[in-house]
N, C-alpha and C positions, 0 to 999 in steps of 0.2 A: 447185433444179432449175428449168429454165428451160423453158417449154410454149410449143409449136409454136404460134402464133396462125394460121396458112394451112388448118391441119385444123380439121373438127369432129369433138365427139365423137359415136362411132359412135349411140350411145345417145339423145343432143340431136338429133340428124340423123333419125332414126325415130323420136321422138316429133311432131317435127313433118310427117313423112309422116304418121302420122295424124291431127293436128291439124290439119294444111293442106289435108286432100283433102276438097276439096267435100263439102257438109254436114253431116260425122264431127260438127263446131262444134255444130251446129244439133241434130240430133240428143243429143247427150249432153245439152246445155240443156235437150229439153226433158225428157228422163227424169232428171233432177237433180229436179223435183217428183213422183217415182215412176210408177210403174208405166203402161205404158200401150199399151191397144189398140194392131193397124196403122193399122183408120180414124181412131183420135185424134191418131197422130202425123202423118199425110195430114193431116187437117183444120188441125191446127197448122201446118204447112209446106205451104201450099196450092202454090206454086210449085214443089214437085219430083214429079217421077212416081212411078206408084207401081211403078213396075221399078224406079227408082234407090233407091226406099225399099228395097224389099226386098233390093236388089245390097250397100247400104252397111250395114241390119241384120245380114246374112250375114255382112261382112267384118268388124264390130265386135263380134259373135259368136265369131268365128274366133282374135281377140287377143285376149280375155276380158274385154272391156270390159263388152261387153252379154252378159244369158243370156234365152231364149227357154223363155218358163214356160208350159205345154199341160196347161191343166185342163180333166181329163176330165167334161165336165157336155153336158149338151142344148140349145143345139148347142153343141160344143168352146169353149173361151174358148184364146184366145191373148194370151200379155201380155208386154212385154218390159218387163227394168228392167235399171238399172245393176248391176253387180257393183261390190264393195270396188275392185276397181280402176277402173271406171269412177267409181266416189262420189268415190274421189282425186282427178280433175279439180274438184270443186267449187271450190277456193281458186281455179285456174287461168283458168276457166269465168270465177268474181267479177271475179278481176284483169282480164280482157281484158275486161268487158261495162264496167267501171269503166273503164280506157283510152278504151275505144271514147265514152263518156258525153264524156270529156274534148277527146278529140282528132279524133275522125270528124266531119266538119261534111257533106262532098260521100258521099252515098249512090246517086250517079248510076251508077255502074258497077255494084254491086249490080243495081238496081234493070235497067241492058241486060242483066244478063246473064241477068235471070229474064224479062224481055220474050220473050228470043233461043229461049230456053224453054220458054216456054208457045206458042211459038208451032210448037214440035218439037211438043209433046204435042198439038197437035190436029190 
């Protein structure tokens, strides 16, 4: 049987909608070493806001990537970690941080488009 090489598969095509949208990446990296406050993933990812924090924990919440854990203590604790399915990224996560070691040399585009950024957030 001979496969359409002009399509993708529907499944390949949405995994990288989430994988490609601005820093779903970054995020799941940093809850791959477990669990963690909003202010500690803010602190970790000092360059994004903390709207966009909480717009893209929301959305990876909503695929079940992420689950948002609400312990009841004085004052509240809120903690997000990865679910099984987000832990599944691990190999994926290695692979591209491993690529990236190999083949990224120019981090200058990165680097405008968090300038462009921070310069919204203030």
């Amino acid at each position: 049987m001979e496969q359409n090489h002009t399509s993708m598969c529907p499944r390949f095509e949405a995994a990288f909608c989430v994988l490609g949208k601005r820093w779903n990446g970054l995020l799941i990296k940093v809850l791959l070493s477990g669990p963690k406050r909003f202010k500690d993933i803010s602190a970790l990812i000092p360059t994004m806001s903390d709207k966009m924090l909480s717009e893209r924990m929301k959305d990876l919440e909503s695929i079940g990537i992420v689950v948002r854990n609400v312990y009841p203590e004085t004052p509240v604790r809120i903690e997000y970690a990865l679910t099984d399915k987000g832990r599944a990224l691990e190999p994926v996560m290695k692979s591209i941080s491993d690529w990236a070691e190999a083949w990224v040399e120019d981090t200058s585009d990165c680097f405008i488009a968090e300038t462009s950024e921070q310069e919204a957030k203030s």
